[in-house]
LUMTORDREN-595669 format. One record per residue (C-alpha): residue in one letter; residue number from 1; x, y, z. Coordinates in nm, 3 decimals. Each point is the difference from the previous one (the first is absolute). Layout:
REM residues N
- type, seq, px, py, pz
- A, NUM, X, Y, Z
...
This chain:
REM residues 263
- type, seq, px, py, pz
- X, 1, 1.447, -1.937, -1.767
- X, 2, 0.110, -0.353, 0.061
- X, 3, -0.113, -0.045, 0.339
- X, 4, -0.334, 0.053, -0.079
- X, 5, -0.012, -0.067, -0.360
- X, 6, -0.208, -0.337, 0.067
- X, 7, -0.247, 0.184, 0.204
- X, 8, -0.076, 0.290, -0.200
- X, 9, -0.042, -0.209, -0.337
- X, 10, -0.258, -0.196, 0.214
- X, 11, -0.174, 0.346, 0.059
- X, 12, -0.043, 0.030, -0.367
- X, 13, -0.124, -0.301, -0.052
- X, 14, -0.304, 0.066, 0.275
- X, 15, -0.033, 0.378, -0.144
- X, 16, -0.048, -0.177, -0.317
- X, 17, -0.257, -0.234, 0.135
- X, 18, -0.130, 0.298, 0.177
- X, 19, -0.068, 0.217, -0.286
- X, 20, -0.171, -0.278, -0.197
- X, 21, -0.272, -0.066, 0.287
- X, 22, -0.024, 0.406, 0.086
- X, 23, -0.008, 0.096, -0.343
- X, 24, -0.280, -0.243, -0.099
- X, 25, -0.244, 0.077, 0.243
- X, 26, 0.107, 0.444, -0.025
- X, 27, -0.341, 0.157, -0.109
- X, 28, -0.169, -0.357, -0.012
- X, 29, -0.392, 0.030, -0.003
- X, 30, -0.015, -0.272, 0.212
- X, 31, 0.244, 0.067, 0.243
- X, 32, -0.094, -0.088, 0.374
- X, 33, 0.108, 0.224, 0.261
- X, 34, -0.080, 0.000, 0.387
- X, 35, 0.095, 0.187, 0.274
- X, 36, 0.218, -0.112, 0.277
- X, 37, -0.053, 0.053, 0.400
- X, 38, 0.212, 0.302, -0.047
- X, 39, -0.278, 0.097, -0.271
- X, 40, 0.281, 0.017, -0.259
- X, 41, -0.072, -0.142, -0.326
- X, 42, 0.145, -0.347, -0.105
- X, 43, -0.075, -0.109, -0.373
- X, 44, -0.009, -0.367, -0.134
- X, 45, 0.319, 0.087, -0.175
- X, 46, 0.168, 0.094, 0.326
- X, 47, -0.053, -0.313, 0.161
- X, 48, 0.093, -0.198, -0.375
- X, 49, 0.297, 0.202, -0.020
- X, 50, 0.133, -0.131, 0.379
- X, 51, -0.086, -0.342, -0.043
- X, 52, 0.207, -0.038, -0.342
- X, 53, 0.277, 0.149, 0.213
- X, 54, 0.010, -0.167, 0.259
- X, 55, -0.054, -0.342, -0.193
- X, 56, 0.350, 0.099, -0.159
- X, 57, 0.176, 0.044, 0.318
- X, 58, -0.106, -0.288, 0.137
- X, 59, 0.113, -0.169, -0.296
- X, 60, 0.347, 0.171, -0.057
- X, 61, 0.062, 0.124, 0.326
- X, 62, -0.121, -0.274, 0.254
- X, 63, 0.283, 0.128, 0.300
- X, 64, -0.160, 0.399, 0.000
- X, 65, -0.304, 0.117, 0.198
- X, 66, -0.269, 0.242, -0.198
- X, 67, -0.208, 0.263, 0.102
- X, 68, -0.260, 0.120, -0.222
- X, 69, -0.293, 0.272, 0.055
- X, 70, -0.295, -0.259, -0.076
- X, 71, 0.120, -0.302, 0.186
- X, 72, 0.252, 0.084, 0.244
- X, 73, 0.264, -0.139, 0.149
- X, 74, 0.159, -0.347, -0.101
- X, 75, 0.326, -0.148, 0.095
- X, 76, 0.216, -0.266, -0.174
- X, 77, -0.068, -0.324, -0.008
- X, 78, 0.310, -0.054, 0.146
- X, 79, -0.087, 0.239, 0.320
- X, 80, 0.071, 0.364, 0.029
- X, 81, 0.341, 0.130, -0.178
- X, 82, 0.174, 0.331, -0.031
- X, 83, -0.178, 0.036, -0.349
- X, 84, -0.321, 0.153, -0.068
- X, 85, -0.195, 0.100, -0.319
- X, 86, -0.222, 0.298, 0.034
- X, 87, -0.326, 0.030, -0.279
- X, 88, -0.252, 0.266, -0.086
- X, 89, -0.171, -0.163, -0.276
- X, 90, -0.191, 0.363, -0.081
- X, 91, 0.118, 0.330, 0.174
- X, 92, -0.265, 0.232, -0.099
- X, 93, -0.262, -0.256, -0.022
- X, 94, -0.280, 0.315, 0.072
- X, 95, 0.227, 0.141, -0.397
- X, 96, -0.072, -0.369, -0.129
- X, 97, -0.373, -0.044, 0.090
- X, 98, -0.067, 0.313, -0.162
- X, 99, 0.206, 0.014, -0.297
- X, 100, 0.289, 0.258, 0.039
- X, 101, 0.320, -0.243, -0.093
- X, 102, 0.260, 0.161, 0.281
- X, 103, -0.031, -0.345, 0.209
- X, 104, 0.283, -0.291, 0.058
- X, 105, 0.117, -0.314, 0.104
- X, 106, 0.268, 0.059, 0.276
- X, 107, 0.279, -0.292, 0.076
- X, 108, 0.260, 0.015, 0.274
- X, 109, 0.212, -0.260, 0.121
- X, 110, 0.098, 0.106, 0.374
- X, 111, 0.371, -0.154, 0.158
- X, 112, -0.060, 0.024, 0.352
- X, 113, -0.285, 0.211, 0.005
- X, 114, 0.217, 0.259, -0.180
- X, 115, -0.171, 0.072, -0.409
- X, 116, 0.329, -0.173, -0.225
- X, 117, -0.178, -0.036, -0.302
- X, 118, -0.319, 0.238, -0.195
- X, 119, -0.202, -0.029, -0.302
- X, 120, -0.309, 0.249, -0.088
- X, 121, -0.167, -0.097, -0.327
- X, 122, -0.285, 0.220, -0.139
- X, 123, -0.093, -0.187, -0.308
- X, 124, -0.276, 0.300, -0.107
- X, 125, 0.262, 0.235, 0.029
- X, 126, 0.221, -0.237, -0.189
- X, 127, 0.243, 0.083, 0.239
- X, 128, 0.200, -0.242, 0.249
- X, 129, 0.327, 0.114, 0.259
- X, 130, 0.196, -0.241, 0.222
- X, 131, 0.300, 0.032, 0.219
- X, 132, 0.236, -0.237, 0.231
- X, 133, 0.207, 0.097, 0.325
- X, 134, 0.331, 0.166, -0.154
- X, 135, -0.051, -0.025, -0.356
- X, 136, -0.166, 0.332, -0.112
- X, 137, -0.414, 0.017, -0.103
- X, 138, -0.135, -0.061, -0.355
- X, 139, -0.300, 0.077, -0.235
- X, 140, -0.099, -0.204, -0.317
- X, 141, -0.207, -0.301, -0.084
- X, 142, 0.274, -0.213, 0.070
- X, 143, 0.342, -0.086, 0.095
- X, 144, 0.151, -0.002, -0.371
- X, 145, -0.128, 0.407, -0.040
- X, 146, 0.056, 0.091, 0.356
- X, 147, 0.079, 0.390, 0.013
- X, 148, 0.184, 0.119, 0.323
- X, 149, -0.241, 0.249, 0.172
- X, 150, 0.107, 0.317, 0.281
- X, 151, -0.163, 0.257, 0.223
- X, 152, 0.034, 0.323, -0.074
- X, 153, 0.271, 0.286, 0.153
- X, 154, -0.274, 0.187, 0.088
- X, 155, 0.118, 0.172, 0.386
- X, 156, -0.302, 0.289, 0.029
- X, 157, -0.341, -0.047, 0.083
- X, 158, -0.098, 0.338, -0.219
- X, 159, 0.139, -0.192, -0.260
- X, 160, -0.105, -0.322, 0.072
- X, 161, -0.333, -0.258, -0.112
- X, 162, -0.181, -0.126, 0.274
- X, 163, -0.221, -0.295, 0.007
- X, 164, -0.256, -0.160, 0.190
- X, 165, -0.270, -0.259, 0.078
- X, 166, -0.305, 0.185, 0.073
- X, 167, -0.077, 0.254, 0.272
- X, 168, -0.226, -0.155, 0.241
- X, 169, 0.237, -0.223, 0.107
- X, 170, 0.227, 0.283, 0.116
- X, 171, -0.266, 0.151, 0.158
- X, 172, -0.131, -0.305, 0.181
- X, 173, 0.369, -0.030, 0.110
- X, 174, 0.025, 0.349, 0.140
- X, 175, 0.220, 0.139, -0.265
- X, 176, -0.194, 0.150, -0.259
- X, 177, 0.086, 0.363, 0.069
- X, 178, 0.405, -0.111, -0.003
- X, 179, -0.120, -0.145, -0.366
- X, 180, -0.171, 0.288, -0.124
- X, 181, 0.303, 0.216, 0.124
- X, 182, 0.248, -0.182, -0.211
- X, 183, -0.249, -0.049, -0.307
- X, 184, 0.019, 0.411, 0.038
- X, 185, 0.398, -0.003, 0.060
- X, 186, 0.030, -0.221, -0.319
- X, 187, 0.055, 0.083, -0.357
- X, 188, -0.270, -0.298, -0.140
- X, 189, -0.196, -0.208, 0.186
- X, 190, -0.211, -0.325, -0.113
- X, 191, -0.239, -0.256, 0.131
- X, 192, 0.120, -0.329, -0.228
- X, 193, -0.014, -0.208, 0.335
- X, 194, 0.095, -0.382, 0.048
- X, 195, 0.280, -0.162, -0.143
- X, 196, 0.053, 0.263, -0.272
- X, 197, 0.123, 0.259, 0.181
- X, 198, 0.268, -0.175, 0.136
- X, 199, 0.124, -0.108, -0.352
- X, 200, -0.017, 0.335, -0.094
- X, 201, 0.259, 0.128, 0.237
- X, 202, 0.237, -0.304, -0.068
- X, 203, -0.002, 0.116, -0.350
- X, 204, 0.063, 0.390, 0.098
- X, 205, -0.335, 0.103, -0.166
- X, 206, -0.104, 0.093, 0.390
- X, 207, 0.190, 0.064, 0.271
- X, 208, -0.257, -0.095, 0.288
- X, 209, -0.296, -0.221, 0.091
- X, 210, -0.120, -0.095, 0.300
- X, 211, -0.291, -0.174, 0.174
- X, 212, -0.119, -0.008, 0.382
- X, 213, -0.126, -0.368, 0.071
- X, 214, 0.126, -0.308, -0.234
- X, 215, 0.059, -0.381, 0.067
- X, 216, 0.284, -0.235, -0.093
- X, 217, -0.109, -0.095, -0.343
- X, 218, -0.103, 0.355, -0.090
- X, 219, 0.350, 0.133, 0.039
- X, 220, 0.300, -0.324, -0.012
- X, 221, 0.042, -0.010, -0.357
- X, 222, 0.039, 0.396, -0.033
- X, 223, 0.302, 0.050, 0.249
- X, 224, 0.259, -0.188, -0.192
- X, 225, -0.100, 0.181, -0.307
- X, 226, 0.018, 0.368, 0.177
- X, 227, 0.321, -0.073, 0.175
- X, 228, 0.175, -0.172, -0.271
- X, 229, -0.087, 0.293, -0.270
- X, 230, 0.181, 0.235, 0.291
- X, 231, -0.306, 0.124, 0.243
- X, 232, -0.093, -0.079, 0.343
- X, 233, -0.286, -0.169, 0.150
- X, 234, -0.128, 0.004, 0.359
- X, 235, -0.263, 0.036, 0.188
- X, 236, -0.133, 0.326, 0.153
- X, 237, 0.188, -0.045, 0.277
- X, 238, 0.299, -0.019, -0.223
- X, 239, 0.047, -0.361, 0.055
- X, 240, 0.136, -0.203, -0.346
- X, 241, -0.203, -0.268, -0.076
- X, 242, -0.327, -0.155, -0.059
- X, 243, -0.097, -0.067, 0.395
- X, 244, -0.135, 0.351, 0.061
- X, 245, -0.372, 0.020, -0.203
- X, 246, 0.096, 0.282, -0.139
- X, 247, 0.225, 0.142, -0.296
- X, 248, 0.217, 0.320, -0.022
- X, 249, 0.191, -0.044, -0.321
- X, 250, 0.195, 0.258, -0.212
- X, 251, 0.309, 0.068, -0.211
- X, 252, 0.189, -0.027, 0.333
- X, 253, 0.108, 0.366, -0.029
- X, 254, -0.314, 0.085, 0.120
- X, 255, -0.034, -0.262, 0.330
- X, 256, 0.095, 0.225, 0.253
- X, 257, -0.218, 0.239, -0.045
- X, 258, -0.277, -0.182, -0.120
- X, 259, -0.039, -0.195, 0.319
- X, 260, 0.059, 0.333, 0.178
- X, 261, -0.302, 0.162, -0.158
- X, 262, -0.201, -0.302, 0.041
- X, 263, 0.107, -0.072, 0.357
């Protein structure tokens, strides 16, 4: 992992830094939370959590642009580069705000708009997963007790676990009877939404999540994970990549068809 050995200790360090702010303020009394012009939610630890990070980069990594959920867009001092670092300082703020610990600080570092680098650390799960561009996907705390993770061999829907965001979504999209039809066609189906679904299928425990409308930040850090542990992620027009706002992920075994079904 030597290319990106420098750049994925980095993400530790501001997952680290991450999880102390997020952590602090998780089922605060006093936590302040407002709602955005989208009328999503956005906590005081949200915006904490984004400004520690990108305090870092500017610090450590003065020649990369960031993009962050809170505060947008910033390039390099030095002037725009091929190198980008992608933050959600809380996927599944709505799970934060409210108490139920499946949220996340997400961390991508993008080469040519192209997801090189991801790190998804869920301190109230006590769990954390990270991959880089051709050297596999791994779950632990840290480096030192990094455990290899894979998708699973799983090749038939009747035998397969099928996840999902929510259902509105599909059905404000236009495809909630293709949804329902494979949640019927599957052997399990669950709703464990965000970022956790996607970990799930990198480490084989599901074979297939996927979610209608998503930005950049909601969905960089996942695809190096998925792809490196052996699945595929596109979009649902079976594009790879983050540029489509929306995910189709799975086991890989299950692609085809899955984008068939949801076409």
């Amino acid at each position: 992992m030597a290319r990106y050995a420098d750049d994925l200790s980095l993400a530790h360090v501001l997952a680290d830094t991450a999880d102390s702010i997020s952590m602090t303020r998780f089922r605060a009394t006093d936590l302040r939370v407002e709602a955005k012009p989208d009328l999503t939610p956005v906590s005081d630890a949200d915006t904490a959590v984004e400004r520690a990070i990108r305090a870092t980069l500017a610090r450590t990594r003065p020649r990369d642009g960031v993009l962050g959920e809170e505060f947008g867009a910033a390039e390099a001092a030095a002037g725009r580069g091929g190198r980008q670092w992608v933050v959600d300082p809380i996927d599944g703020t709505k799970n934060f705000v409210r108490g139920v610990p499946i949220w996340a600080t997400l961390i991508a570092l993008l080469e040519d708009d192209q997801p090189v680098v991801g790190l998804v650390s869920a301190p109230a799960l006590g769990r954390r997963w990270w991959a880089a561009t051709g050297h596999g996907a791994y779950a632990g705390r840290h480096t030192a007790a990094a455990t290899p993770i894979r998708v699973s061999g799983v090749s038939r829907l009747g035998d397969a676990s099928f996840c999902y965001s929510s259902l509105t979504g599909w059905e404000e999209n236009g495809r909630l009877p293709a949804v329902l039809d494979l949640i019927r066609q599957c052997w399990r189906s669950r709703a464990y939404g965000d970022f956790y679904g996607y970990m799930l299928v990198a480490e084989g425990a599901v074979d297939m999540m996927v979610e209608p409308e998503l930005s950049l930040w909601d969905m960089a850090a996942l695809i190096p994970i998925v792809t490196e542990a052996g699945g595929a992620f596109t979009d649902l027009a079976g594009r790879p990549g983050p540029g489509g706002g929306s995910a189709v992920a799975s086991n890989g075994r299950l692609q085809e068809e899955l984008l068939h079904r949801l076409g």
